[in-house]
N, C-alpha and C positions, 0 to 999 in steps of 0.2 A: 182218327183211329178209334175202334171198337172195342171194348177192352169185354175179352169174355170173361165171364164170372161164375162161380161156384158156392154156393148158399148150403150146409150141411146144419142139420136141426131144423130143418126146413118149415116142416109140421108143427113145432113148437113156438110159444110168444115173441122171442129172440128171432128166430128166426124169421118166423111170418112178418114181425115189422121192420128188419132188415131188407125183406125184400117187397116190402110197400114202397119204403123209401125207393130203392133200387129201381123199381119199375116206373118211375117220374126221371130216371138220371138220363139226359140225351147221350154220355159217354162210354154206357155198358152196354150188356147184351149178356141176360139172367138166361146162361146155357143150359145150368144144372140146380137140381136139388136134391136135396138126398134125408135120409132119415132111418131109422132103424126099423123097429116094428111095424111101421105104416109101409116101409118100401115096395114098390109093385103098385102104390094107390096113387090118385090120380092127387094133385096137390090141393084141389080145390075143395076135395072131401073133407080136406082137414082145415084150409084158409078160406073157407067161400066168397069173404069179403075182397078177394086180391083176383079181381074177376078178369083181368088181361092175361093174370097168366094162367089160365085154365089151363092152358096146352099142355102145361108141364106136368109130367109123372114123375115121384118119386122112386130116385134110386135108390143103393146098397147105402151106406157110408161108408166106404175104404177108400185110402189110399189112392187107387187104380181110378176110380171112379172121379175123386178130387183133384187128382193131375192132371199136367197138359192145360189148366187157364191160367188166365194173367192174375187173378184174382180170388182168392177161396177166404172166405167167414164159416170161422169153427164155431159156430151155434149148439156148442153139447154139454149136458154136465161137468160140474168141476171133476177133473182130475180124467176127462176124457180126451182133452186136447193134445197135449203133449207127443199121445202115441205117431200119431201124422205127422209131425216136426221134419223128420229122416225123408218121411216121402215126397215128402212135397219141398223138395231144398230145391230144387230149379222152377219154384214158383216164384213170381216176380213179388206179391204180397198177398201175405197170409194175417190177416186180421182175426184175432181169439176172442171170442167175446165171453168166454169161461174164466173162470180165477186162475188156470194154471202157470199164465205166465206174466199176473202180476208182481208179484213180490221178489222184493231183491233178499229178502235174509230167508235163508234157508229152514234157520230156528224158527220165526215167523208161520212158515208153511207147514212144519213140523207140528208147532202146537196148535194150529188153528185148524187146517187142513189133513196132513197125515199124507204117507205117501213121498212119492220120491219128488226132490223139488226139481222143476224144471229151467231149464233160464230163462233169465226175466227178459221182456220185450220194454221198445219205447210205448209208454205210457199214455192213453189215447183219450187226453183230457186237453185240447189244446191251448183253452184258456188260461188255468193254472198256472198261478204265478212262482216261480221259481227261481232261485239264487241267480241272477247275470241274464232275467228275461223272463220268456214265458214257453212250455210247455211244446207249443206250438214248434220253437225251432228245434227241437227233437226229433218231430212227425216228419219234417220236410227230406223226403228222399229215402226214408227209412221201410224196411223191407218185411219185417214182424212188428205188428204191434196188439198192443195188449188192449181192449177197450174195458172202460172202468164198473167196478159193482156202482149200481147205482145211489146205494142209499152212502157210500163213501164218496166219491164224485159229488154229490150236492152238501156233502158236509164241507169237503175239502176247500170248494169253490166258496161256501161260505165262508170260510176263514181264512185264508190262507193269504188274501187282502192284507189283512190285520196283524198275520205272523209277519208278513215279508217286511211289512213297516215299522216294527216291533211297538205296534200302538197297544195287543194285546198279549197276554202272556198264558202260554200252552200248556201251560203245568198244571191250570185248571179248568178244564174244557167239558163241560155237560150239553150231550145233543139228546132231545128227542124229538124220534120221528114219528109222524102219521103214517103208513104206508098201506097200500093196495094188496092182494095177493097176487097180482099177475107175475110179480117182483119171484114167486115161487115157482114160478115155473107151470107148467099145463098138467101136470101129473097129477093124479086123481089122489088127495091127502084127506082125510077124516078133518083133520083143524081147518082145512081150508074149502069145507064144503059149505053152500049158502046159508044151511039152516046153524051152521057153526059160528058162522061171523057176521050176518045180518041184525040188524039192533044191538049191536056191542063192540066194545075193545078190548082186545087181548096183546099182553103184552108177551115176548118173547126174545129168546137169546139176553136173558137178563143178567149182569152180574158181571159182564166183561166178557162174554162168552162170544158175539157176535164176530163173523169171519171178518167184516170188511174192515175190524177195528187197527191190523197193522195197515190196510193198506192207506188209512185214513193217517196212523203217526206215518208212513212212508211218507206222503203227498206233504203234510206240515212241514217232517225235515224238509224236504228238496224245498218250501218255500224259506226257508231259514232259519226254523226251530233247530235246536240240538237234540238230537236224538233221545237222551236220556233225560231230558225235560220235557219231555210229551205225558201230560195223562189225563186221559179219555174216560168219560161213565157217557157212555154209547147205550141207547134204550129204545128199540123200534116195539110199534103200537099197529100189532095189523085192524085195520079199519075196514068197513062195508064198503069201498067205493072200487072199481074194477083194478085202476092205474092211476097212479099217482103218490108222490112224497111231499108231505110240509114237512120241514126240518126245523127245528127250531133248536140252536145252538150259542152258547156263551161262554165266553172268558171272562178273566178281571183286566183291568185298564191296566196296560203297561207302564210304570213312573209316572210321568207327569204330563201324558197328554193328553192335548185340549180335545173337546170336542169337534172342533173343526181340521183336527190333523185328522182323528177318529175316522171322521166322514169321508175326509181325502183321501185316505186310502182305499175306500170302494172305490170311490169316484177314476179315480187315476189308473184302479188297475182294469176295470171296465171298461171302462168311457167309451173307447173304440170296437170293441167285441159286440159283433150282432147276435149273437146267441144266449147275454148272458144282460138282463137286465136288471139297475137297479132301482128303486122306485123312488121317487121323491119321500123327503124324509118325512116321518109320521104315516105313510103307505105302508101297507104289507101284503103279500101274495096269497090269492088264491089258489088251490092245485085246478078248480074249474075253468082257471085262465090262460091254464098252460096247456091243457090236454090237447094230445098231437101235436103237439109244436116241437120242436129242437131247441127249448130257451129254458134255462135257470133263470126265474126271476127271486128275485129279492130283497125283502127292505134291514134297515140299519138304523139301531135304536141302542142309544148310550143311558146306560142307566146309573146315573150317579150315585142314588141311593146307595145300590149293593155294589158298585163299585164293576159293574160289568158292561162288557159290549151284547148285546144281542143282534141275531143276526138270523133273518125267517126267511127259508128259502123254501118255492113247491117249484120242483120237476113234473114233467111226465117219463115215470119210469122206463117206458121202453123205448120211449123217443131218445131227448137228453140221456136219462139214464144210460141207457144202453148203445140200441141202433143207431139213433141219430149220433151218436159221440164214435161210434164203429163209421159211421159211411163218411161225416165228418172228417177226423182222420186220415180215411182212404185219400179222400181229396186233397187232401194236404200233401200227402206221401204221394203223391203222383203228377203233384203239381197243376191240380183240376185249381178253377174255381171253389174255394171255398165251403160257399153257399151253395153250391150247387145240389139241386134235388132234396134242403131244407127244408121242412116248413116254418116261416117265423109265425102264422099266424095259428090262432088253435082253432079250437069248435067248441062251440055255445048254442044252448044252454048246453 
């Protein structure tokens, strides 16, 4: 069976490699797209790279237009998604690839966000280790779900190994990331124009400020942190390169363990996950070795000196980060293949 599909933000980063991925899947059939100010344009004026589906024009984005498939990805600005929730309730899944319905605390959305909270969907990180398993058996059969910010997703995944084992302790967590701008979205920003970011690093969302920081203590708890022992100095560093996160993220050594339990706990929560690599010890990830691929790689380095675990993880943001952990998901909640229409491998140089 065929499963029809509905791509909205079509025209946008999100969107466009949503439905890169989508157009390799032998299980769908990419019926519609949709997009706001571009609507009425043909899709390829805005994706040229996504050359099979020239055919498609973009529609309205409404409701009317989104109903009636098996399958609709909300590609829109935060706090866009939620309104479509009511229309599209006889859709079989609706995957958000927007913030609106990640968060479980409402307070959360309130301070970070702003705006009415919406409810929270299953969490669209399937690897993710969590209290009595992983992440995964959430997705299976579930009918909304939330796909993750990317620069929280690879923090998450970096850690959450280590919370679940209680090898590290979350009370003292400093992440900084390297990031792309594509992570911004396609909108025409002054900080994010070439002559603004090219030969340099700026950093931003400084000081605790940044959105994905509950969704980052959300993901720790659900691995076994206590809630009110979570804290985060969260520091993203927009960089000259199109796509891509290095994370680089630390805790202190939990009590008294070895370095070999340290390591075990990547290992063990890994091992079996095709999407999420870790590298031999003393390796660590380039973001040029992921690009286009659907894989977290990363390496695991115990620093006794300061008394910390480090832990360097590069995404590609709109693959992992995003799409790929969207269509990912999908397949899981409908009982596909997995891997199916993944890339594991990337592109080089």
């Amino acid at each position: 069976m065929t499963l029809s599909v509905a791509v909205s933000g079509a025209s946008g980063y999100a969107g466009g490699e949503i439905l890169r991925l989508l157009a390799d899947h032998p299980d769908v059939e990419i019926r519609t797209v949709t997009a706001h100010s571009s609507a009425g344009q043909r899709l390829i004026a805005h994706q040229p790279h996504l050359r099979s589906l020239g055919h498609l024009e973009l529609q309205p984005t409404t409701p009317e237009v989104l109903a009636g498939h098996d399958v609709v990805f909300l590609a829109l600005p935060h706090g866009q998604s939620a309104q479509y929730t009511e229309a599209l309730a006889d859709t079989a899944l609706v995957i958000d690839a927007g913030a609106d319905h990640r968060l479980t605390s409402a307070e959360d959305w309130a301070a970070f966000y702003g705006g009415a909270h919406a409810e929270p969907w299953a969490y669209g990180v399937p690897e993710l280790p969590i209290s009595g398993g992983k992440q995964r058996d959430k997705l299976r059969g579930a009918r909304r779900i939330a796909a993750p910010g990317c620069n929280a997703s690879t923090v998450a995944l970096s850690l959450a190994p280590g919370v679940a084992a209680g090898v590290i302790d979350p009370g003292d967590v400093v992440s900084v990331l390297a990031v792309g701008p594509s992570g911004a979205g396609k909108a025409a920003k002054t900080n994010l124009l070439a002559s603004e970011i090219l030969g340099t690093a700026n950093p931003y969302a400084v000081g605790g400020t940044h959105r994905h920081i509950p969704e980052i203590r959300q993901a720790l708890a659900a691995a076994g942190a206590p809630g009110d022992g979570i804290r985060i100095s969260f520091t993203p560093v927009l960089v000259p390169m199109a796509r891509g996160i290095l994370a680089t993220s630390s805790a202190p050594i939990s009590g008294d363990a070895t370095d070999a339990e340290i390591r075990s706990a990547w290992v063990e929560a890994y091992a079996d996950e095709p999407f999420v690599e870790l590298l031999p010890e003393g390796v660590f990830p380039r973001v040029a070795d992921v690009l286009g691929a659907n894989v977290a790689s990363m390496g695991v380095a115990v620093d006794r000196a300061a008394n910390r675990v480090t832990v360097v993880a590069a995404v590609d943001n709109l693959v992992k980060g995003t799409a790929g952990a969207a269509v990912q998901s999908m397949n899981i909640a409908l009982g596909l293949a997995e891997t199916t229409a993944l890339p594991l491998n990337g592109v080089a140089p």
